[in-house]
C-alpha positions in Angstrom: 3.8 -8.3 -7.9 0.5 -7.7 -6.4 0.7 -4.2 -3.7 -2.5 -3.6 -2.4 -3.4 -0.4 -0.3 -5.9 -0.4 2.7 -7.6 1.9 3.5 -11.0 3.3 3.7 -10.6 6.3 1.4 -9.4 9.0 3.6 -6.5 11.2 3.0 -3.9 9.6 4.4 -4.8 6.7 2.5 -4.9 8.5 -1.0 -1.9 9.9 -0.6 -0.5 6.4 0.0 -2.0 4.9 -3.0 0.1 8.1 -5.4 2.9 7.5 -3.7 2.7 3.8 -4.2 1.5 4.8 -7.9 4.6 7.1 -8.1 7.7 4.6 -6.8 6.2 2.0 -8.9 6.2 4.0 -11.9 10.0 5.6 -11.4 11.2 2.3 -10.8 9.5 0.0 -13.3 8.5 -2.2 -11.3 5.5 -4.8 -12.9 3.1 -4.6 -9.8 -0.6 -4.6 -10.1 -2.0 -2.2 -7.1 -5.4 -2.2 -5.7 -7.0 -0.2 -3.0 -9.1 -2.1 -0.7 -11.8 0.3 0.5 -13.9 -2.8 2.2 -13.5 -3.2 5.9 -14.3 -7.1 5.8 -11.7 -7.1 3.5 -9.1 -5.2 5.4 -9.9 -7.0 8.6 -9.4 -10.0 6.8 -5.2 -9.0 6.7 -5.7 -8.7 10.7 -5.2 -4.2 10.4 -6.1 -2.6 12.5 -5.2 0.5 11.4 -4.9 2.1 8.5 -3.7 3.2 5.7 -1.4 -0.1 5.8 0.4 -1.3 2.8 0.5 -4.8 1.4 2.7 -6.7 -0.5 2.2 -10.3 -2.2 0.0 -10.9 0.5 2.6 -9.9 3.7 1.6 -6.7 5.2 4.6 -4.5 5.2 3.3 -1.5 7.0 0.6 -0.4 8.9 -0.8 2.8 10.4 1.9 5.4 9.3 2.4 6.7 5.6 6.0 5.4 4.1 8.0 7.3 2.3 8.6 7.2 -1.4 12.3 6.1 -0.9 11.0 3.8 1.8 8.4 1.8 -0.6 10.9 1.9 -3.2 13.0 -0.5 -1.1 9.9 -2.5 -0.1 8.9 -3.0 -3.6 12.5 -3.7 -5.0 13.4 -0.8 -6.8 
């Protein structure tokens, strides 16, 4: 599973990226997560807003912070 993270570095988006770090680790989960700090690149999903979360390629969520239990579901676990 590829989960990628967009976002330009701010808080918000950090504190995506641990929890993302965090529901992958508790459920095992074999992902490989990047954070996409590149504003071509984030455009390129068609966000506008950040941070927004991406799964195998489908944006899943956009301009609000999931919760743990909520990314847990997205990713599987």
């Amino acid at each position: 599973m590829k989960i990628a993270i967009l976002g330009m570095g701010c808080a918000t988006c950090n504190k995506l990226e641990d929890t993302v770090r965090l529901a992958v680790k508790e459920t095992g989960v074999d992902a490989q997560i990047d954070h996409v700090k590149d504003i071509k690149q984030i455009m390129a999903y068609g966000v506008m807003t950040t941070p927004a979360l991406v799964i195998d390629g489908k944006v899943v969520a956009a301009g609000k912070l999931p919760s743990l239990a909520d990314i847990k579901k997205m990713i599987g676990g």
